[in-house]
C-alpha positions in Angstrom: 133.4 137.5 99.1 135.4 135.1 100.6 139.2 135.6 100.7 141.0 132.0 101.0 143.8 132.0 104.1 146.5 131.2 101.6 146.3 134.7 100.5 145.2 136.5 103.0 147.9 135.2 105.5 150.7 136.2 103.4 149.2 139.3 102.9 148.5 139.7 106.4 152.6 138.8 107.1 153.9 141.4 104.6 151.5 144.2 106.0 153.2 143.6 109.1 156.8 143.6 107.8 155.8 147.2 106.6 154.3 148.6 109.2 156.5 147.3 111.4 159.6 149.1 109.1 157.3 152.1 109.5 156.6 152.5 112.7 160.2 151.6 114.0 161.1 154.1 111.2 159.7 157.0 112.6 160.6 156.5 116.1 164.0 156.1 115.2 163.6 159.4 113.2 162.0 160.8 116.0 165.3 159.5 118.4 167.6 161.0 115.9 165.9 164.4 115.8 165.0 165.3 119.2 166.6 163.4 121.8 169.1 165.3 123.5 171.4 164.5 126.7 170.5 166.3 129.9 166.5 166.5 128.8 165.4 163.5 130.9 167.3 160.9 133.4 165.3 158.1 131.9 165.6 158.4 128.7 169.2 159.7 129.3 170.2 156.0 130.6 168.0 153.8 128.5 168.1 156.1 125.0 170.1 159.0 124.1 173.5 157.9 125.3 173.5 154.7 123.4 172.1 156.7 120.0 174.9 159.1 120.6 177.4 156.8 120.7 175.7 154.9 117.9 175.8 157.5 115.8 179.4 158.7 117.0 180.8 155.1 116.3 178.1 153.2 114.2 179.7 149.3 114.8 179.1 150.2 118.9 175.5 148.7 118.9 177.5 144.9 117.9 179.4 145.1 121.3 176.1 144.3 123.7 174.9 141.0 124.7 171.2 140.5 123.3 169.5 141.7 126.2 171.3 144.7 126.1 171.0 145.4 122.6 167.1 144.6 122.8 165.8 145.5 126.3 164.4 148.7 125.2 162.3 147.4 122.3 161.3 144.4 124.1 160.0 146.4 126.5 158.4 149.0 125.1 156.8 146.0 122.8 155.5 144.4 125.9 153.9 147.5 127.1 152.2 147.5 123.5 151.2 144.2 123.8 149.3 144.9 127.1 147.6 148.1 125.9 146.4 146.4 122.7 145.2 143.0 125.1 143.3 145.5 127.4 141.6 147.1 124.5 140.5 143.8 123.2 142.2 143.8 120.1 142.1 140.6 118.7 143.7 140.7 115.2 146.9 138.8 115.2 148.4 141.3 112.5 149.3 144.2 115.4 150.6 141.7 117.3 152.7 140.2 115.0 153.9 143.7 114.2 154.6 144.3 118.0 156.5 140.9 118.0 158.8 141.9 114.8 159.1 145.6 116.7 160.3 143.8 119.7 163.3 142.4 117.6 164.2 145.9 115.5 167.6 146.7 117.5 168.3 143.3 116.8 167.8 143.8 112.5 169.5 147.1 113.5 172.9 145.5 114.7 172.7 142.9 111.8 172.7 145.7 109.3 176.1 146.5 111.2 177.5 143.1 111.0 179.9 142.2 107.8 179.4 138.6 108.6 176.1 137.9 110.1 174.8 133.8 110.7 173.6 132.7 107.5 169.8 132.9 107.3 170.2 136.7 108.4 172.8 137.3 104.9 170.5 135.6 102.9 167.5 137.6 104.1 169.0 140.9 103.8 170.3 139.8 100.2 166.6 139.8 99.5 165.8 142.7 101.5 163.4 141.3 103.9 165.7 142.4 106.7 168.1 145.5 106.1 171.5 145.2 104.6 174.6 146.7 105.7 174.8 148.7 102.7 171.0 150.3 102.7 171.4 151.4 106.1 175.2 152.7 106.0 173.3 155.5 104.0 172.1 156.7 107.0 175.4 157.2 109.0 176.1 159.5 105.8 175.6 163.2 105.4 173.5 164.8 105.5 171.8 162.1 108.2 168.6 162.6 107.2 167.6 159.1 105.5 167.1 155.9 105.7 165.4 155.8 109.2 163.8 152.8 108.6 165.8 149.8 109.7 163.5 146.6 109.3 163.7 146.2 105.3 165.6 147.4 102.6 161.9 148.2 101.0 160.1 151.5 102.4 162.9 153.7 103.2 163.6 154.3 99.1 160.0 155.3 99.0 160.0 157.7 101.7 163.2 159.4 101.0 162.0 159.6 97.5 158.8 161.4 98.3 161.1 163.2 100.7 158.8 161.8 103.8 161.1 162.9 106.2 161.9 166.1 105.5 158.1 166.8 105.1 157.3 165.3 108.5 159.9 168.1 109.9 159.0 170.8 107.9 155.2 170.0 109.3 156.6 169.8 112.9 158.4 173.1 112.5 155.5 175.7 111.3 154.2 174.1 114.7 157.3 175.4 116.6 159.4 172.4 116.8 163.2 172.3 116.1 164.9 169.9 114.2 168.1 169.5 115.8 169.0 166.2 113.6 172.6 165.5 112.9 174.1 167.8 115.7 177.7 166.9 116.5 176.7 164.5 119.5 175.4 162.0 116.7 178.4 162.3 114.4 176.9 164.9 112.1 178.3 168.3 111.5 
């Protein structure tokens, strides 16, 4: 059956939104539960200090110039883009989601702007990009939502169904610990 492009483009577009909000989602849940100082030089420098002062003082990730702000994403999003071009992907869906990836620190600081440029405001007014006021929720106790920073669409869903939680409670019968909201991130 053929499928004309005008619907399976947007389609294609709001798939990617999604799994972009997803996948950003559970690496920064990931971030926030077990990244801890002292662990690893590298990610010491390029991760957990910035999260910790993130978390300790929410409106820090607005005082970086873009590359600063980005670099990380960008560059994890280019090593992406390399695996998926040696494997010979060709669908331009996971590379559109790799693209929209690249940028997520960027949605991330927007959600902590009370004035952002005026195509950003109206987006997040429609939830396509996350408002300041869906993702304050997660600098709240108990700092276990609202991972998700791309949209103000999946992470209602997932705390819902109580995704996260689940995902920890899966990771501890397998001997993890879930050291989320220690006092380094601003929790208790």
């Amino acid at each position: 059956m053929f499928v004309p492009p005008y619907v399976t483009i947007p389609l294609s577009v709001a798939g990617a939104v999604i799994a972009t909000d997803f996948i950003t989602g559970v690496l920064h849940w990931a971030e926030d539960t077990w990244t801890a100082p002292g662990r690893n030089a590298l990610l010491d420098r390029f991760i957990v200090r910035d999260n910790i002062q993130h978390h300790k003082t929410p409106g820090s990730i607005r005082a970086g110039a873009y590359w600063t702000t980005n670099s990380v994403c960008i560059t994890l999003a280019l090593g992406a883009a390399v695996i998926c071009v040696i494997a010979g992907v060709h669908a331009w869906p996971a590379y559109l989601v790799i693209a929209l990836a690249s940028q997520s620190n960027q949605i991330h600081m927007w959600a902590h702007t009370a004035n952002p440029p005026r195509p950003i405001a109206w987006l997040q007014h429609i939830g396509l990009l996350q408002s300041t006021r869906h993702h304050a929720q997660h600098h709240a106790r108990p700092y276990a939502s609202r991972y998700c920073t791309f949209t103000n669409y999946l992470n209602p869903v997932l705390d819902r169904i109580g995704f996260w939680r689940g995902l920890e409670a899966i990771f501890v019968r397998c001997g993890a610990t879930v050291t989320r909201a220690t006092p380094a991130r601003g929790g208790y």
